[in-house]
N, C-alpha and C positions, 0 to 999 in steps of 0.2 A: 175244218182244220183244227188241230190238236192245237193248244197251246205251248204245251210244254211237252216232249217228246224222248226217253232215251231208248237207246238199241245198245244191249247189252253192256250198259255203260261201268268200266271199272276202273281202280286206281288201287294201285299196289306202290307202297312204300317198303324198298328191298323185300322183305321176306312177308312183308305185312300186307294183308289182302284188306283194305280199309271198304271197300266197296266192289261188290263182286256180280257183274253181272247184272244189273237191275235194268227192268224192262218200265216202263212207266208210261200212262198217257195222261195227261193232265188237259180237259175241256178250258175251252175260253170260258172265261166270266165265272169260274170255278174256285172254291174255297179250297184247297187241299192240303189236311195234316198228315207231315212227316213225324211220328214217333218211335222212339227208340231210347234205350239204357244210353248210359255215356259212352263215347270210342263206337257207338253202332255205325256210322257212317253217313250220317244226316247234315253234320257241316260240311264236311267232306263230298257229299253231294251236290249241293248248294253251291260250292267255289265253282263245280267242275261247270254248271248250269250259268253261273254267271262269266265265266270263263277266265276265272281269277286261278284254275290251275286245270293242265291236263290232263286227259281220262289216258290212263297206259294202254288202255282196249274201248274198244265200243265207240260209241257219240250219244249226242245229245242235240234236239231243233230245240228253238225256241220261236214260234209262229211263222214255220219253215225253215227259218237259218240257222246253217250244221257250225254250232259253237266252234270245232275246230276251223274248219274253213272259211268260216265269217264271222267270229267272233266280232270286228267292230261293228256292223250291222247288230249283231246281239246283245252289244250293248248300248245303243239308239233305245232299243227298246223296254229294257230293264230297271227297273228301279232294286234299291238292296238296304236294306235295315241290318246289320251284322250284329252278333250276338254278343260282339263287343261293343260298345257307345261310343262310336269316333265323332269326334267334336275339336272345331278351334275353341279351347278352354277360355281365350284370352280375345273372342270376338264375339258379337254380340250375334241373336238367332238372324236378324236380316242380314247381316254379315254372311254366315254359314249359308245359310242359304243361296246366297249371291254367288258365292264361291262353288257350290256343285249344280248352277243354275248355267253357271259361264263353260263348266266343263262341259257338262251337256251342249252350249253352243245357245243358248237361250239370250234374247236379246235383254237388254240392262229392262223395257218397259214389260216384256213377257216374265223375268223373273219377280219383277214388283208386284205382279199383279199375281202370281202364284203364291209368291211368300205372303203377302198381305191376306189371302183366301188361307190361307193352311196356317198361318197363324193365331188368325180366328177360330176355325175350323178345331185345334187343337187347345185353345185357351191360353195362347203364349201370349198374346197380344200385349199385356199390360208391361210383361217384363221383356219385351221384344228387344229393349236398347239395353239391355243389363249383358254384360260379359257373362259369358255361358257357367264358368266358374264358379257360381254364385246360386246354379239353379241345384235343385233338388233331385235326386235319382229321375222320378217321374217326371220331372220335367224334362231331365236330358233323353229321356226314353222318346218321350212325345216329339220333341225337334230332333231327333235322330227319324224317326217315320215320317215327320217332316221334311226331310232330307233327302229322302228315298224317294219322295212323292214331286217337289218341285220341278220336276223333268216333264210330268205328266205321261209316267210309264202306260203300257199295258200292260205288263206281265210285272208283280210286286214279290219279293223275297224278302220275308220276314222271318228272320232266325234268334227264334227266342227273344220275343218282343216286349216282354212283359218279367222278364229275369230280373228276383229279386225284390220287384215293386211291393210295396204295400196292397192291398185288398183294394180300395177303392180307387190307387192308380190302375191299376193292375183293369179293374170294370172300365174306368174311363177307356181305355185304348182297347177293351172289346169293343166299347157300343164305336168307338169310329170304325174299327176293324168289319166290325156287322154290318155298317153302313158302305163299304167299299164291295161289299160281294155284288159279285154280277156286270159293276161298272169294270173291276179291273179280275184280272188271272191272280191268282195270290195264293202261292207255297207258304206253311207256314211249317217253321218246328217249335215245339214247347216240350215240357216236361208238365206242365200244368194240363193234367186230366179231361178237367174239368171245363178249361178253357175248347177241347178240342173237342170237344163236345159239342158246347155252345156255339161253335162258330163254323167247326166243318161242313161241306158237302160233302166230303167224303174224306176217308183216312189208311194212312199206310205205316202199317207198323214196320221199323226195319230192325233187324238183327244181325251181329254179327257180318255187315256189310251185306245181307239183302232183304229182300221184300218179303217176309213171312205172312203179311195177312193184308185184306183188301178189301174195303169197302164202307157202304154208309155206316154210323156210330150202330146205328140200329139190327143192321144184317148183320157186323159183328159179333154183338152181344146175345143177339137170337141163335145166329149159326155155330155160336161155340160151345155154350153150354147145353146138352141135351136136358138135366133139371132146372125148374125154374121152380119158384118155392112160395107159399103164401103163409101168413103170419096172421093171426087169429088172437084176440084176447078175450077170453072165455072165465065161464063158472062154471058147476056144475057140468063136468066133465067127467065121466062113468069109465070105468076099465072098459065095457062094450062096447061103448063109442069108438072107443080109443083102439081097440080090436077091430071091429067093424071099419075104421078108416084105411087100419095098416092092411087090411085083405085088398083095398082097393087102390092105395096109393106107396110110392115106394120108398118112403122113409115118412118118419117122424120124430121131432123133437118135444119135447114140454118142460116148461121151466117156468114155475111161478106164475101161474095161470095166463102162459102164451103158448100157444101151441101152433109151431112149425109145417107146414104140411111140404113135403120136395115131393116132383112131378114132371115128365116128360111134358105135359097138357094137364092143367089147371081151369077148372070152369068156377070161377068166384062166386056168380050166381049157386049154382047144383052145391057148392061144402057148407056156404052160407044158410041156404033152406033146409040143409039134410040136418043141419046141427040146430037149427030152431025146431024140425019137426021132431026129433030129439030131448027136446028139452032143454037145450043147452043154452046157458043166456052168452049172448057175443056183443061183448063192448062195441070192438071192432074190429075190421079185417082190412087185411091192403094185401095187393098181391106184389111181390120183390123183385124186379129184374136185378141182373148183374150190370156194375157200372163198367164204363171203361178202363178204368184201373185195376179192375177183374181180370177183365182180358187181356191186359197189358200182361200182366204178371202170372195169368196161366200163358198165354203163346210165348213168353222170352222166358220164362220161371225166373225173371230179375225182379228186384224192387227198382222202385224210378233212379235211385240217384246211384245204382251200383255202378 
């Protein structure tokens, strides 16, 4: 069984098609990034899945139950991190806790023992009795996926979890975010590249309210670009060589004794031997893939934050 499931799932605000049609299967125990420009339809997704608003067409399961027709059953099962940091400011983290512990239906000893584990877990522990008011971006970051988690979901929604943080907040809640894969279902959306990289199984870029591209970081970045390019720092570099390359490969750049090679199929070994048996001295070479922020911004032609 799928974890997360929708059948042509959409939602149209009057004349505004904010999600149109998206087909999705999402596996249990599965990482999965939602990316997308701003207004693409990735929070808007996210509500309709946790069933905080209605799809105008389509559905959506979540470990079989249809959002529209059993939304309470789907939300039994749900945990939700929203991409805004909803906090009692003026209670303290065992407090908050306690309060979406009770909602869930969690006995007074079953939330103790949850918040006491996840406040560890997240490094809250020392300031645990401090009024939430008091804490620091990344700290309200961490007791907000805190928050999400005392239920003890299967299925986690994390909507831009990491907005804003500093750098090394920002690491701290990948490595617990890394540590959750497999044990729990987990959507995640960011804007942070690089983040979804590090932590996906697999990724869906949406635009314009649908799903434009599919798949691991890696089949990505391989299936989009037909050139992939290697980078050589060199001496003695002959207009011959430099002839003799372009007959066999289909571009080249050179700038300041580096020289570019672009290529359908790149063999590192075979340019490396051919430019020593050459004559050519080579500092050194690396071959370049494109990141995902590549491909973000050739499949939507946006930049991240347009």
């Amino acid at each position: 069984m799928n974890a997360v499931q929708t059948f042509k799932l959409t939602r149209e605000f009057d004349s505004l098609v904010a999600v149109n049609g998206i087909d999705l299967e999402i596996k249990k125990g599965e990482l999965f990034s939602l990316l997308g420009p701003n207004g693409a339809g990735k929070t808007t997704t996210i509500r309709m899945l946790c069933c905080l608003l209605k799809p105008t067409k389509g559905t959506a399961s979540i470990l079989g139950y249809d959002v529209i027709k059993t939304p309470f059953a789907v939300k039994r099962l749900i945990g939700v991190s929203p991409q805004d940091t909803i906090l009692s400011e003026r209670l303290n983290c065992w407090e908050n806790l306690a309060l979406i512990g009770k909602v869930h239906g969690l006995s007074s000893k079953e939330v103790k023992r949850r918040s006491k584990e996840l406040l560890e877990t997240m490094g809250l522990m020392e300031r645990s009795k401090d009024q939430v008011r008091k804490f620091s971006g990344g700290m309200k970051r961490r007791l907000n996926i805190a928050m999400a988690l005392v239920s003890d979901p299967q299925v986690l929604f994390l909507d831009e979890p990491t907005l804003g943080l500093d750098p090394q907040a920002r690491r701290a809640i990948w490595e617990y975010i890394a540590e959750l894969k497999g044990k729990k279902t987990i959507l995640l959306t960011t804007h942070y590249m690089e983040e979804a990289d590090f932590l996906s199984d697999r990724i869906g870029i949406i635009d314009e309210g649908r799903v434009v591209a599919l798949g691991t970081s890696q089949e990505l970045k391989t299936n989009l670009f037909e050139m992939h390019s290697m980078v050589v720092s060199t001496e003695n570099l002959t207009a011959e060589v430099i002839a003799d390359l372009l007959s066999k490969y289909s571009r080249l750049e050179k700038v300041k004794g580096r020289l570019k090679i672009y290529h359908k199929d790149l063999n590192f070994k075979e340019i490396v031997d051919y430019l020593h048996s050459r004559g050519v001295t080579v500092y050194s070479a690396a071959l370049e893939q494109p990141t995902l922020e590549d491909v973000f911004i050739q499949i939507t032609g946006k930049k991240l934050r347009d």
